[in-house]
PDB file with SEQRES, HELIX, SHEET and CRYST1 records, atoms N, CA, C and O in Angstrom:
SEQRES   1 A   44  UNK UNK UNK UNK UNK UNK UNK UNK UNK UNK UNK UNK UNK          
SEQRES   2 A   44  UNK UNK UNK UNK UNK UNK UNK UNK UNK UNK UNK UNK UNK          
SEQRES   3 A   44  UNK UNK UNK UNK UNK UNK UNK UNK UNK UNK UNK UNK UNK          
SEQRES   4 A   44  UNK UNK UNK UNK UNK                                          
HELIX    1 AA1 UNK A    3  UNK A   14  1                                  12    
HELIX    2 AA2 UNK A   18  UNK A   30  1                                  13    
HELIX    3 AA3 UNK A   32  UNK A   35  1                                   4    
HELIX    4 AA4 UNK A   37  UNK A   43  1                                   7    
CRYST1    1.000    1.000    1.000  90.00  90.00  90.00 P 1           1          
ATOM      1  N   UNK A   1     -17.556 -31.593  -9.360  1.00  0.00           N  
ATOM      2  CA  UNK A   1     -17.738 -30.287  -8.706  1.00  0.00           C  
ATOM      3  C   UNK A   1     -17.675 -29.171  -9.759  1.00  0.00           C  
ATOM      4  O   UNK A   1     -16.790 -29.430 -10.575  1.00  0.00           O  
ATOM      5  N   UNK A   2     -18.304 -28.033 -10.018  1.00  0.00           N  
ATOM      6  CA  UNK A   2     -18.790 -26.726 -10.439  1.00  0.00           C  
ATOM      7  C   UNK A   2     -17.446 -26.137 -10.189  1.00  0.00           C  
ATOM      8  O   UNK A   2     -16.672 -26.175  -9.233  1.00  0.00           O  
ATOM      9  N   UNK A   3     -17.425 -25.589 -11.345  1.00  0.00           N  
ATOM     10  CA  UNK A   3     -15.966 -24.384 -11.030  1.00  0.00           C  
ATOM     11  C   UNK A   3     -16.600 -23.551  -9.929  1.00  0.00           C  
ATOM     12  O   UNK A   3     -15.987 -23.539  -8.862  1.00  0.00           O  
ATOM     13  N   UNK A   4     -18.103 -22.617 -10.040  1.00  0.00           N  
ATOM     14  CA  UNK A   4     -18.026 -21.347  -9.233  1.00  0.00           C  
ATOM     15  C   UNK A   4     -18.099 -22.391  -8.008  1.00  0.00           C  
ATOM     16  O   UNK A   4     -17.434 -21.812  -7.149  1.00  0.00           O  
ATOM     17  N   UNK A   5     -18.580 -23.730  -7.392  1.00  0.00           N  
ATOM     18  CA  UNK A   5     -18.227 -24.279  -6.280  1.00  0.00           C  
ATOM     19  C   UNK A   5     -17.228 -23.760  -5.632  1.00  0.00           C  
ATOM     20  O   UNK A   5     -17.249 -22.942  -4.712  1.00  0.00           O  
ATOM     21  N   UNK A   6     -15.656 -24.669  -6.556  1.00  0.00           N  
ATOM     22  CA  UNK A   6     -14.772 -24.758  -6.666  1.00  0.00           C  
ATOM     23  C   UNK A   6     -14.156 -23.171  -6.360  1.00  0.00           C  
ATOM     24  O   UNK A   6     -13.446 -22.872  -5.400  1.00  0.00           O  
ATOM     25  N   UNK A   7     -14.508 -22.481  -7.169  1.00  0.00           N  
ATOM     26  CA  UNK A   7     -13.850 -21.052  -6.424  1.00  0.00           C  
ATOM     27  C   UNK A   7     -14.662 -20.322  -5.166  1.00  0.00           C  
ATOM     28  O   UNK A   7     -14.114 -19.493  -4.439  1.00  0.00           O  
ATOM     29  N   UNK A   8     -15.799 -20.672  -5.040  1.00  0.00           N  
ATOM     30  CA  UNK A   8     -16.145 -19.942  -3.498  1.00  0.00           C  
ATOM     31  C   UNK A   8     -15.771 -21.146  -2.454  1.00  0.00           C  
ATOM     32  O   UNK A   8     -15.891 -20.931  -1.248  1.00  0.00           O  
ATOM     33  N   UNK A   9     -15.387 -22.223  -2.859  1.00  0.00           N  
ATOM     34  CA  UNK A   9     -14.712 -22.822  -1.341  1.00  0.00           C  
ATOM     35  C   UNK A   9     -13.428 -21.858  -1.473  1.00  0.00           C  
ATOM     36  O   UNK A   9     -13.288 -20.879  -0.740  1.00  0.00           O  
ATOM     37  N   UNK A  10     -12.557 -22.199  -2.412  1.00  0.00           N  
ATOM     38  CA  UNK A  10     -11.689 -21.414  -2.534  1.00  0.00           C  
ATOM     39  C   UNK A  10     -11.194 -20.148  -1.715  1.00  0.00           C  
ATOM     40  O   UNK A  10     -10.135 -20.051  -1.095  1.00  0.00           O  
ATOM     41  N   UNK A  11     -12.294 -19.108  -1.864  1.00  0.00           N  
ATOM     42  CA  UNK A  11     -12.728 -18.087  -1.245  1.00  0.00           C  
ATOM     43  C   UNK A  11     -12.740 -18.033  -0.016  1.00  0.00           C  
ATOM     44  O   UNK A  11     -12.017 -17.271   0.626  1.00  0.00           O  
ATOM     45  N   UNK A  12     -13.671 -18.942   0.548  1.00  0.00           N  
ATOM     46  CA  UNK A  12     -14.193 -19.073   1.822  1.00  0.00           C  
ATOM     47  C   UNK A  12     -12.854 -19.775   2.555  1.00  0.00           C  
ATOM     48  O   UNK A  12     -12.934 -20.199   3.708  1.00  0.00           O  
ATOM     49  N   UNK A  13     -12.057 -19.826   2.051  1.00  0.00           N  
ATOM     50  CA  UNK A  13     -10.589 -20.903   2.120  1.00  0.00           C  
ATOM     51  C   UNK A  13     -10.020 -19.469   2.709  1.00  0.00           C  
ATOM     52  O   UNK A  13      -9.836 -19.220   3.901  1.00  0.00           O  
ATOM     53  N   UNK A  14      -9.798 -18.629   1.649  1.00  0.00           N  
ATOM     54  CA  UNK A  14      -8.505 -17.800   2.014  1.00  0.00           C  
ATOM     55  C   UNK A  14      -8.831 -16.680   2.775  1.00  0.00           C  
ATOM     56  O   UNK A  14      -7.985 -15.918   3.244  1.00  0.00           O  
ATOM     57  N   UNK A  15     -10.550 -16.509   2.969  1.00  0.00           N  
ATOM     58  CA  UNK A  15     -10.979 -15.107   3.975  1.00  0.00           C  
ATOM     59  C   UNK A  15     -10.559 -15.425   5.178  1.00  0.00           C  
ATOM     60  O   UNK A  15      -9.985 -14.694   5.984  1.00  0.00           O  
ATOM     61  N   UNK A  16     -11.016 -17.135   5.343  1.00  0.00           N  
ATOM     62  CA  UNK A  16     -10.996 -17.611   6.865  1.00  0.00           C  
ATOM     63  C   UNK A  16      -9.460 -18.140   7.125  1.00  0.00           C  
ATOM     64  O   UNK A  16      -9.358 -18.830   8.139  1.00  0.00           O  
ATOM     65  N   UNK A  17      -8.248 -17.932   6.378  1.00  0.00           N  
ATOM     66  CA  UNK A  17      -6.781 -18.086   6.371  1.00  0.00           C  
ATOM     67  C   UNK A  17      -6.337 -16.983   6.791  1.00  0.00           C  
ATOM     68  O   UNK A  17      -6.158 -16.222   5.840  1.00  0.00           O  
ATOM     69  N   UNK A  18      -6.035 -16.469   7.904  1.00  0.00           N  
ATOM     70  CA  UNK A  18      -5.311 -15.259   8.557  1.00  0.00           C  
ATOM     71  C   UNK A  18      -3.979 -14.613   7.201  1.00  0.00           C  
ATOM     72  O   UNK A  18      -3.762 -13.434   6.923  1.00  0.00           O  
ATOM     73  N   UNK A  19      -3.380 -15.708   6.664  1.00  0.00           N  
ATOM     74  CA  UNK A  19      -1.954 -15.474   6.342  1.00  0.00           C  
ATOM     75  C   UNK A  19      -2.606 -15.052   4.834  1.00  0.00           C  
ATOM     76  O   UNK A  19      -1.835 -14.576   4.001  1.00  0.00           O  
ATOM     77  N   UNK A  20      -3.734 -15.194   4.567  1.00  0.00           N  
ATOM     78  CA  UNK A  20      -3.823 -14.711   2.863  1.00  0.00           C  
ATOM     79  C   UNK A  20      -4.070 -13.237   3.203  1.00  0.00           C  
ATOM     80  O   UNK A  20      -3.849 -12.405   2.322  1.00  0.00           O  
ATOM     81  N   UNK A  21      -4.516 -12.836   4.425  1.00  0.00           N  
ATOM     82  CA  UNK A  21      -4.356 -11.533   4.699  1.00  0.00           C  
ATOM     83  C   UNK A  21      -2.922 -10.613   4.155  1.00  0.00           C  
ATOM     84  O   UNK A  21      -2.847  -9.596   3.465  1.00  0.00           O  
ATOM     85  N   UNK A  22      -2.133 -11.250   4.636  1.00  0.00           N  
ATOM     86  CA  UNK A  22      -0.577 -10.841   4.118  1.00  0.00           C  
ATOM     87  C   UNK A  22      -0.734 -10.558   2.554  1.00  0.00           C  
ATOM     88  O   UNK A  22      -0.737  -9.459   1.999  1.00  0.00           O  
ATOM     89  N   UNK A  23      -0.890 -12.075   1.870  1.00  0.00           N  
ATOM     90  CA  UNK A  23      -0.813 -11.399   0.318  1.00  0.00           C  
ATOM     91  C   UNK A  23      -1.580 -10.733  -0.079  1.00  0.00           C  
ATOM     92  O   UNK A  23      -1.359 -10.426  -1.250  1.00  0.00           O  
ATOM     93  N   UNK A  24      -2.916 -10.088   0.560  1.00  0.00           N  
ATOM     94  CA  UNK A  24      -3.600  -9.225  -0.226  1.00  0.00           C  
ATOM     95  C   UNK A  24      -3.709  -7.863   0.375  1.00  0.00           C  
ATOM     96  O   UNK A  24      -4.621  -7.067   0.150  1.00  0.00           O  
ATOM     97  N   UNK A  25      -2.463  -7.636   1.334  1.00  0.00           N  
ATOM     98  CA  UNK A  25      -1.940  -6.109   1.843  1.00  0.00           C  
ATOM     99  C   UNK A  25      -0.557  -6.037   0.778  1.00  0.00           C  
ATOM    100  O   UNK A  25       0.100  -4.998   0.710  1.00  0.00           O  
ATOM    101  N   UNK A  26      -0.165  -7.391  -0.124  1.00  0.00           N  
ATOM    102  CA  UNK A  26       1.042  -6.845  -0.332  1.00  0.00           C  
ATOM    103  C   UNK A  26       0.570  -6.543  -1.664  1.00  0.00           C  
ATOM    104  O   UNK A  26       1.059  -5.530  -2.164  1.00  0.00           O  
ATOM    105  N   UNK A  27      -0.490  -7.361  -2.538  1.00  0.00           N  
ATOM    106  CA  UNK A  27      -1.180  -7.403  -3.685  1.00  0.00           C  
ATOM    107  C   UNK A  27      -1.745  -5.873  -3.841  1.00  0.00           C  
ATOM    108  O   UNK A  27      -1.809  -5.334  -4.945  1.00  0.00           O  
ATOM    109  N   UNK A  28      -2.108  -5.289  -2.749  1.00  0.00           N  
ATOM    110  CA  UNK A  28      -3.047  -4.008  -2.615  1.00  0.00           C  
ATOM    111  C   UNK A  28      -1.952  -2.664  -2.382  1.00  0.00           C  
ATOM    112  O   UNK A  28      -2.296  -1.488  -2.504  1.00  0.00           O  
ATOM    113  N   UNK A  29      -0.280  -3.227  -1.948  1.00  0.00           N  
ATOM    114  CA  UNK A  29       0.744  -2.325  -1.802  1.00  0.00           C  
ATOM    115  C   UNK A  29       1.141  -2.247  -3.303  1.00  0.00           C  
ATOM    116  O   UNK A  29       1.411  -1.193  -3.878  1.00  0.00           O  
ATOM    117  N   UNK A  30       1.147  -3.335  -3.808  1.00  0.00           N  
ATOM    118  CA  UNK A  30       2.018  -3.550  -5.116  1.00  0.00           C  
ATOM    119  C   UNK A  30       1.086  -2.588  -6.227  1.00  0.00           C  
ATOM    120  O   UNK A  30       1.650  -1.914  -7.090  1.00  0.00           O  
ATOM    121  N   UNK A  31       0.074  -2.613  -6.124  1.00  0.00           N  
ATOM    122  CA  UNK A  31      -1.010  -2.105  -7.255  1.00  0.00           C  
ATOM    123  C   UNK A  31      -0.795  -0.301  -6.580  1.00  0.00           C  
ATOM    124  O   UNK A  31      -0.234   0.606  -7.195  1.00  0.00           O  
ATOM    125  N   UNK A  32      -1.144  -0.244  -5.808  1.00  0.00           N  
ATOM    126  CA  UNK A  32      -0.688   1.143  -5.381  1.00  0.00           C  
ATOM    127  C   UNK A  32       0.140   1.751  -6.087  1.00  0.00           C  
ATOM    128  O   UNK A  32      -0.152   2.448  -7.058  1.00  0.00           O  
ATOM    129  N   UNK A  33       1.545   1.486  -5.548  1.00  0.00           N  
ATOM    130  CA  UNK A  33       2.846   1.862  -6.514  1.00  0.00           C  
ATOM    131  C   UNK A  33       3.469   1.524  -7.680  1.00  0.00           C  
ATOM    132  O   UNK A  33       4.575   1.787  -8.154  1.00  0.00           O  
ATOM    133  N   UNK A  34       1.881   0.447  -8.291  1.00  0.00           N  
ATOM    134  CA  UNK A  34       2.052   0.612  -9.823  1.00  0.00           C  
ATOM    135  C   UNK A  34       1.586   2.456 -10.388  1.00  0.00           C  
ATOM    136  O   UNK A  34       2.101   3.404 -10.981  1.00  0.00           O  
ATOM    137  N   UNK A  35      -0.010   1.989  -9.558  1.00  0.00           N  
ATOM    138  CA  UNK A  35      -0.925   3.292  -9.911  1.00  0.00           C  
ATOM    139  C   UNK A  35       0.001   4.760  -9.577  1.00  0.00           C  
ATOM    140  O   UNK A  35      -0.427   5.846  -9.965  1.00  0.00           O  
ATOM    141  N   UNK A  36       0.958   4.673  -9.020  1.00  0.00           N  
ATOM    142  CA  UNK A  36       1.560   6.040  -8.162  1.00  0.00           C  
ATOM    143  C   UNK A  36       2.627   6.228  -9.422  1.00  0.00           C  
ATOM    144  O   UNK A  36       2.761   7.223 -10.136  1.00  0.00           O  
ATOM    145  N   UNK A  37       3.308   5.029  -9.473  1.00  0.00           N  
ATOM    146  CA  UNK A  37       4.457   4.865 -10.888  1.00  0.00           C  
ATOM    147  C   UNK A  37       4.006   5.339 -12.414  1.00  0.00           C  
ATOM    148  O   UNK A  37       4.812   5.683 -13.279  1.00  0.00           O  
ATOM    149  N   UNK A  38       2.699   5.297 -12.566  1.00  0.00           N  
ATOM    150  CA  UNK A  38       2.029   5.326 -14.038  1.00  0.00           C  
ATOM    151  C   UNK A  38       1.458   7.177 -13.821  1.00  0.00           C  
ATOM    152  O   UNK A  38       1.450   7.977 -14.756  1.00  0.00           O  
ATOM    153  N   UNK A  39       1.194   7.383 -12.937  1.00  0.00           N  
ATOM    154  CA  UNK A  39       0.547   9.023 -12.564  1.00  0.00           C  
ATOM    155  C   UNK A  39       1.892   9.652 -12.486  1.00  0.00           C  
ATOM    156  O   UNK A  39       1.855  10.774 -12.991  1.00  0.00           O  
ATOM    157  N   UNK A  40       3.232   9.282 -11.969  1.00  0.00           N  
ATOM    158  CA  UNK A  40       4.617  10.107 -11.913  1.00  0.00           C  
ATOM    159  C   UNK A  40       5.053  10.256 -13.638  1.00  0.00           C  
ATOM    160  O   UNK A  40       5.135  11.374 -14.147  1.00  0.00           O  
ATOM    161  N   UNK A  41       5.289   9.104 -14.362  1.00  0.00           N  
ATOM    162  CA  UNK A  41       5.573   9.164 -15.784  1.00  0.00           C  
ATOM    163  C   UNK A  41       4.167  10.069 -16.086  1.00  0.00           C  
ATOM    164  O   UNK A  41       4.379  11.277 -16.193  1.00  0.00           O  
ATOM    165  N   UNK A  42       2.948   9.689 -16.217  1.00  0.00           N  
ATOM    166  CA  UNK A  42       2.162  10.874 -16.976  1.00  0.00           C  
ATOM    167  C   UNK A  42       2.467  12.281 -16.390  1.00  0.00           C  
ATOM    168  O   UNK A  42       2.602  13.185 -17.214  1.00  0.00           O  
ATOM    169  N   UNK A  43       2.532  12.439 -15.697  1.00  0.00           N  
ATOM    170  CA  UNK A  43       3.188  14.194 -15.394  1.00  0.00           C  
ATOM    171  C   UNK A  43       4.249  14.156 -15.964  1.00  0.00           C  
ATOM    172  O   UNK A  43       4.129  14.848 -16.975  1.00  0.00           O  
ATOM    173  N   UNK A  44       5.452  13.651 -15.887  1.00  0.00           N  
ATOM    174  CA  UNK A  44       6.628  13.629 -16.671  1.00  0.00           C  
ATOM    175  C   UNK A  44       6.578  13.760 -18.262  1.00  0.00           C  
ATOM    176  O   UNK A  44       7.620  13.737 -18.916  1.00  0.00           O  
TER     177      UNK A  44                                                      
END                                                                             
């Protein structure tokens, strides 16, 4: 099997997985309040 196979089952794995929903609201929280953390120190 093809890696890009291999990663769009992958894919098609975790869109159609309700619960990967979770890690990529927490993945998309976490990057947030990196980006919010790095803009507070540059004003500082």
């Amino acid at each position: 099997m093809e890696a890009s196979e291999y990663l769009k089952m992958i894919k098609e794995r975790l869109i159609s997985d309700s619960a990967s929903w979770g890690s990529l609201v927490t993945l998309a929280l976490g990057i947030t309040v990196l980006v919010t953390l790095m803009m507070f120190y540059a004003q500082g």
